[in-house]
Backbone as JSON, one array per atom type, in Angstrom:
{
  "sequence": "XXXXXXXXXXXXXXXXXXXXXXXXXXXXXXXXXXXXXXXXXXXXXXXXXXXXXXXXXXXXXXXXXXXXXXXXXXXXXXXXXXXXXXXXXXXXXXXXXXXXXXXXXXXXXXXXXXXXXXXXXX",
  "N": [[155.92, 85.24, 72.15], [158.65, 84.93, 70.3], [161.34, 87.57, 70.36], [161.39, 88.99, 66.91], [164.0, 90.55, 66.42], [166.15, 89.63, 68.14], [167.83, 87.9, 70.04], [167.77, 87.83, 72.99], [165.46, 88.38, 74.23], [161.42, 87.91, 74.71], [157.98, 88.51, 73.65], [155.43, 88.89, 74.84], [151.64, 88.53, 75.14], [149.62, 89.2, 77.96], [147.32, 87.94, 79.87], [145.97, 90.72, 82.62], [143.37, 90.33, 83.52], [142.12, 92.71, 83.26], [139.41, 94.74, 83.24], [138.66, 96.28, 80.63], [139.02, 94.0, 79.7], [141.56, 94.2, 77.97], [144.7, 92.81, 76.54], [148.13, 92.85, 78.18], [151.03, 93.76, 77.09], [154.38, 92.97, 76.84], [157.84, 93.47, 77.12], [160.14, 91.03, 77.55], [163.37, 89.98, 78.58], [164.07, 86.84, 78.62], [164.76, 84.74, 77.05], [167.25, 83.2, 77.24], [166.75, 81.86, 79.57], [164.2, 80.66, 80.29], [161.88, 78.57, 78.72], [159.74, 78.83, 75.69], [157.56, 77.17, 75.98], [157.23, 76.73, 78.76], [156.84, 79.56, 79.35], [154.15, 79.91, 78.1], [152.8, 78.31, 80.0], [151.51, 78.22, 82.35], [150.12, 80.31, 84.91], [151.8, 83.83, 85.69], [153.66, 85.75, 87.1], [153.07, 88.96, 87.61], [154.31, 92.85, 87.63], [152.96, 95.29, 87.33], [152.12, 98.01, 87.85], [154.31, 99.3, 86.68], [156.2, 102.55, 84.8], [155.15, 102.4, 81.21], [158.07, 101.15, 79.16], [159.93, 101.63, 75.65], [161.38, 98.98, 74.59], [163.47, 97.6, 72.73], [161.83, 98.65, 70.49], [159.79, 97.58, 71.08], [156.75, 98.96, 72.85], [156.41, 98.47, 76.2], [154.59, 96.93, 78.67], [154.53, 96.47, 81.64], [156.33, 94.27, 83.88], [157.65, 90.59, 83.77], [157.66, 88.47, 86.66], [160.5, 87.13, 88.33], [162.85, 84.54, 89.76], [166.0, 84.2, 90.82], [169.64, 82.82, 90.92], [172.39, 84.13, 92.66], [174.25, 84.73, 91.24], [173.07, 85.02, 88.57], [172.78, 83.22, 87.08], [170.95, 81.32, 87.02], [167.4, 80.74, 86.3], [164.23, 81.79, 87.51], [160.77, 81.71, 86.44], [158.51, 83.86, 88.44], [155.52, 82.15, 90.25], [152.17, 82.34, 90.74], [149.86, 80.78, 93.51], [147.66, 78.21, 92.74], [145.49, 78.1, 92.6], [144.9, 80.78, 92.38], [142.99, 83.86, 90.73], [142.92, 84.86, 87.71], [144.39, 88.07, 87.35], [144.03, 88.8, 90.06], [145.39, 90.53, 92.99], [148.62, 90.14, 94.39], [150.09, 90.43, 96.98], [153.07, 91.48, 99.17], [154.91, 90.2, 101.55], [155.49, 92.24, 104.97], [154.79, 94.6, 104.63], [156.1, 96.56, 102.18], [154.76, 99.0, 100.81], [153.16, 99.65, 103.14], [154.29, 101.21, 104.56], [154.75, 103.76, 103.38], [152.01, 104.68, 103.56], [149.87, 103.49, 102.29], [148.82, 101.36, 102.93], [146.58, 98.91, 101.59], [145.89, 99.87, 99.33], [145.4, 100.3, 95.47], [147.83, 100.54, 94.19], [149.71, 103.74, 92.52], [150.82, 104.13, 88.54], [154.31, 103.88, 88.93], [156.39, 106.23, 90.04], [159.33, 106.39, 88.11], [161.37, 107.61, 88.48], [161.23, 107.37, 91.45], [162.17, 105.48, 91.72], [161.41, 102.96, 93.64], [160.18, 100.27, 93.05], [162.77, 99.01, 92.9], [162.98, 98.71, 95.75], [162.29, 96.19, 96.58], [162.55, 94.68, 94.42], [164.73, 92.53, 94.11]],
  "CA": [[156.65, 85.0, 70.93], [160.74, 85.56, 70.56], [161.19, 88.91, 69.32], [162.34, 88.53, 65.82], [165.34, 90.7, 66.15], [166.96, 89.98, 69.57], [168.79, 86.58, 70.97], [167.27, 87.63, 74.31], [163.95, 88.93, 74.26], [160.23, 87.96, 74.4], [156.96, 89.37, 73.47], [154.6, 88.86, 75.47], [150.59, 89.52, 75.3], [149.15, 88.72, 78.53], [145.73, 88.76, 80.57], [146.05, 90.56, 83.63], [142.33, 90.41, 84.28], [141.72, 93.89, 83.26], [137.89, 95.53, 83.33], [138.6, 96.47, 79.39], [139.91, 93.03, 78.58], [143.23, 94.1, 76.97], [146.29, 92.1, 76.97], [148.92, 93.82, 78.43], [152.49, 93.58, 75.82], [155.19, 93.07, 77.88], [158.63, 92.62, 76.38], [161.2, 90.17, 78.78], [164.91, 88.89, 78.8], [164.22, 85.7, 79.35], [165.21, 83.51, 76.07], [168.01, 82.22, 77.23], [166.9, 81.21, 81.26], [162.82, 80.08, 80.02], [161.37, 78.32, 77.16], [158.17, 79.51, 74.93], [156.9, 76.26, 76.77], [157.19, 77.41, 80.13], [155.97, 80.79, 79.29], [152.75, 79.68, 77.82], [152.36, 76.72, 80.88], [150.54, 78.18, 83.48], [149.93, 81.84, 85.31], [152.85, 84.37, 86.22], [153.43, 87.07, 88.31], [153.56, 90.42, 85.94], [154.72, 93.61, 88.14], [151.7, 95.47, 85.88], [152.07, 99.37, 87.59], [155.33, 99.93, 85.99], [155.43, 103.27, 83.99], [155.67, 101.44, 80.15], [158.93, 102.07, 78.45], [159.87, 101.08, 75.07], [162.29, 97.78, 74.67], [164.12, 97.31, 71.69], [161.15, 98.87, 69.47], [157.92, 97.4, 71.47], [156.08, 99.17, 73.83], [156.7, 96.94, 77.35], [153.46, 97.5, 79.56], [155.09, 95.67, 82.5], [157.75, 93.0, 84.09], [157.61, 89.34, 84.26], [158.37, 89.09, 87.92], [161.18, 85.94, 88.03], [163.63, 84.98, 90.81], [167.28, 84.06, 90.34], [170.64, 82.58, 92.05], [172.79, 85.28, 93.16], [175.53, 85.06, 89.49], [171.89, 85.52, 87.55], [172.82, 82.38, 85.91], [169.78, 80.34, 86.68], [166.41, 82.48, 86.36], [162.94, 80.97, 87.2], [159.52, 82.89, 86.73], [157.61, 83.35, 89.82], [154.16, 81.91, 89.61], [151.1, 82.26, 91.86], [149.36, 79.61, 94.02], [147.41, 77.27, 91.51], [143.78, 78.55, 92.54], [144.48, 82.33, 92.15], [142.5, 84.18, 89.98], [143.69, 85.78, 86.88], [144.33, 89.37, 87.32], [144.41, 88.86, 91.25], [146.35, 91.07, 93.3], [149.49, 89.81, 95.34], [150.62, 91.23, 98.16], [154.27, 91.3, 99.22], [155.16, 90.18, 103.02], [156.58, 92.93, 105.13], [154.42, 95.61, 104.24], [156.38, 97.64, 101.68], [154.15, 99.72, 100.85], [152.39, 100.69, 104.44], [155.26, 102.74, 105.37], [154.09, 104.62, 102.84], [150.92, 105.23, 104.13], [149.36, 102.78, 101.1], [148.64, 99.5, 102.97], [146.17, 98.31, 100.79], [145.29, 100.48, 98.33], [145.86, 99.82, 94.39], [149.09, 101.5, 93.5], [149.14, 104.29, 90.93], [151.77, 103.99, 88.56], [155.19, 104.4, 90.33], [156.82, 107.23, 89.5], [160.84, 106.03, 87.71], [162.55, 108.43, 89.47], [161.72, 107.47, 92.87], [162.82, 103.81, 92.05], [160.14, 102.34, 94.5], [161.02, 98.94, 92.98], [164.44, 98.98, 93.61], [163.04, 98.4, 97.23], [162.02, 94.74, 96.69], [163.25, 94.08, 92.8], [166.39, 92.56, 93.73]],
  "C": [[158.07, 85.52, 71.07], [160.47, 86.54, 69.65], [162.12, 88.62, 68.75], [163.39, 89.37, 65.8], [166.01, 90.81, 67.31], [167.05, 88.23, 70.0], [167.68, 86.34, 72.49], [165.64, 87.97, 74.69], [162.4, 88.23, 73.7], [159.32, 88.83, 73.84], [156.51, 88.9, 74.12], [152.96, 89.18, 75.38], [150.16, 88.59, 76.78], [148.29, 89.17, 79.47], [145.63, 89.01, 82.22], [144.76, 90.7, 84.26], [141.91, 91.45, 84.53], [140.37, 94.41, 83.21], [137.97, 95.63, 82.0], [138.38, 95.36, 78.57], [140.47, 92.74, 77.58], [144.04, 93.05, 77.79], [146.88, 93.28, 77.06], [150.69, 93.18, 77.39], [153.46, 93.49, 76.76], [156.43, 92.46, 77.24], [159.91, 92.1, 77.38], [162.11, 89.85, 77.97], [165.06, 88.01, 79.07], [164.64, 84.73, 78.8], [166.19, 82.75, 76.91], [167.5, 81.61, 79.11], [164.9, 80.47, 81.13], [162.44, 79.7, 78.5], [160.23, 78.96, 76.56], [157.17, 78.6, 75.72], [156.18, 76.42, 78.09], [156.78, 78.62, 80.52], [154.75, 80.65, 79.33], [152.18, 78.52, 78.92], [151.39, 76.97, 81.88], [150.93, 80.27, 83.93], [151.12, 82.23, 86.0], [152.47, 85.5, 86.91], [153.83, 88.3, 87.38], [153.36, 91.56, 87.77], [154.34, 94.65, 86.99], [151.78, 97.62, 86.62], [153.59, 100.34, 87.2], [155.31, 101.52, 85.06], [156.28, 102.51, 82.36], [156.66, 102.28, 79.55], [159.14, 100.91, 77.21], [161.66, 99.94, 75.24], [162.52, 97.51, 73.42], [162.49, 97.25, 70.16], [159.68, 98.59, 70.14], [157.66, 98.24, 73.27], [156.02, 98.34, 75.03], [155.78, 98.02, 78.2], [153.44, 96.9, 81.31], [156.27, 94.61, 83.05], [157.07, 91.54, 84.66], [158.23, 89.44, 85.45], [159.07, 87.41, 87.89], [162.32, 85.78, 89.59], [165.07, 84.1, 90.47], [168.56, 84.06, 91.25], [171.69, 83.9, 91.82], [173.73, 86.14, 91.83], [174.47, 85.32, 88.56], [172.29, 84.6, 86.94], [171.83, 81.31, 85.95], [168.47, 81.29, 86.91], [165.0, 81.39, 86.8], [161.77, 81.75, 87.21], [158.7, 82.31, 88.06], [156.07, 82.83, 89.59], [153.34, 81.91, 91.18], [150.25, 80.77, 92.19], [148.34, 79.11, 92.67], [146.02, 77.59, 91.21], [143.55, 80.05, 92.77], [143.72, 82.6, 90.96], [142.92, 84.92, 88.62], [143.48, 87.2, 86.83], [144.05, 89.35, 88.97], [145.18, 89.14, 91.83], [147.54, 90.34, 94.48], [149.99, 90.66, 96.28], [152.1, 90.77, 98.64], [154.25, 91.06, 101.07], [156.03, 91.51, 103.59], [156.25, 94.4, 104.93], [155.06, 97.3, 103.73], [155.83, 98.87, 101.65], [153.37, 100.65, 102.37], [153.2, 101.66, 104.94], [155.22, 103.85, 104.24], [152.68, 105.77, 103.1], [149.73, 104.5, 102.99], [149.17, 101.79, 101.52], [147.84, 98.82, 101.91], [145.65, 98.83, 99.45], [146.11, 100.31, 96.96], [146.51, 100.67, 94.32], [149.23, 102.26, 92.09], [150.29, 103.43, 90.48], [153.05, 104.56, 88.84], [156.4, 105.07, 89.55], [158.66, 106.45, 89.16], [161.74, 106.79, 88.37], [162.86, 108.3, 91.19], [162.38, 105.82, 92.9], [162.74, 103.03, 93.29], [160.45, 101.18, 93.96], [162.01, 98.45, 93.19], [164.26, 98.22, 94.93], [162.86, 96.69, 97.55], [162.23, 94.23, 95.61], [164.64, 93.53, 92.57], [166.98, 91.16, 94.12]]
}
């Protein structure tokens, strides 16, 4: 849904295929580069061990993960192959994480200060 007081901003509830089966809230910047259409069309890529911060009043429990030409003036959400599962984990090429010492293991959530996304969020 467009959050009713912001130009740029979504709401979001969406199912990452949790064990509880909550939606996760997730609030995005995407009005002006995606429609409500294209949101609701098919499965995205959510970047789900974020730690949640609040966004112009809502609780944001994650990031739409999207990719974009270099001026940020065209945006597109990333989406997974067509026969993934919902709430199925992706793996990044290049093994960020193993030089960690984390090859496969589920990631807690990632601490803001070490800005561990930074490393491939860009």
């Amino acid at each position: 849904m467009v959050h009713p007081e912001s130009e740029k901003l979504y709401i979001e509830k969406i199912d990452l295929g949790e064990a509880d089966g909550k939606l996760r809230t997730i609030v995005s910047g995407l009005q002006a580069f995606v429609s409500l259409d294209e949101m609701l069309n098919d499965k995205i890529l959510v970047f789900a061990n974020l730690k949640p911060k609040k966004l112009a009043g809502i609780l944001s429990e994650g990031m739409v993960l999207c990719a974009s030409n270099d001026d940020h003036t065209a945006v597109e959400l990333m989406r997974p192959h067509n026969d993934s599962a919902i709430g199925e984990r992706v793996a990044l090429e290049g093994g960020i994480f193993g030089e960690a010492g984390l090859p496969q293991a589920l990631q807690p959530v990632l601490n803001p200060k070490k800005k561990i996304e930074g490393k491939f969020l860009e």
